[in-house]
C-alpha positions, 0 to 999 in steps of 0.5 A, a space after each residue: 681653398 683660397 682666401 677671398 680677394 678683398 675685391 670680392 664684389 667686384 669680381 662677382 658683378 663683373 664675372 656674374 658668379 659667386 667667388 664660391 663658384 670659382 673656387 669650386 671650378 679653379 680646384 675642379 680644373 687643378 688651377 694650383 697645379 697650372 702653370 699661371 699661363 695655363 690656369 688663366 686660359 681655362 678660366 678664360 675659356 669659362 668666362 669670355 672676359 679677359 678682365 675678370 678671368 685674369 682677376 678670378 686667376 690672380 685671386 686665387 692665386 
């Protein structure tokens, strides 16, 4: 499981989910497994806002 980004509350206002949330679905959907192109689509497909999924994908990172 992944640490939690230092810009934690950040992400969880603009994205409405706990970074709980995410890490439950990043390791539902693989993500460490993804290419980065790949896991930030999926998490793009989840959360419309290309913003935060491209922060929700690089803090998991």
């Amino acid at each position: 499981m992944a640490a939690k980004p230092t810009n934690i509350k950040a992400l969880e206002t603009g994205t409405g989910q706990c970074w709980e949330f995410w890490q439950k679905f990043l390791e539902s959907i693989h993500a460490k497994d993804l290419p980065h192109d790949e896991f930030a689509r999926k998490v793009n497909a989840h959360d419309a806002n290309v913003w935060w999924s491209q922060d929700v994908t690089v803090a998991y990172e």
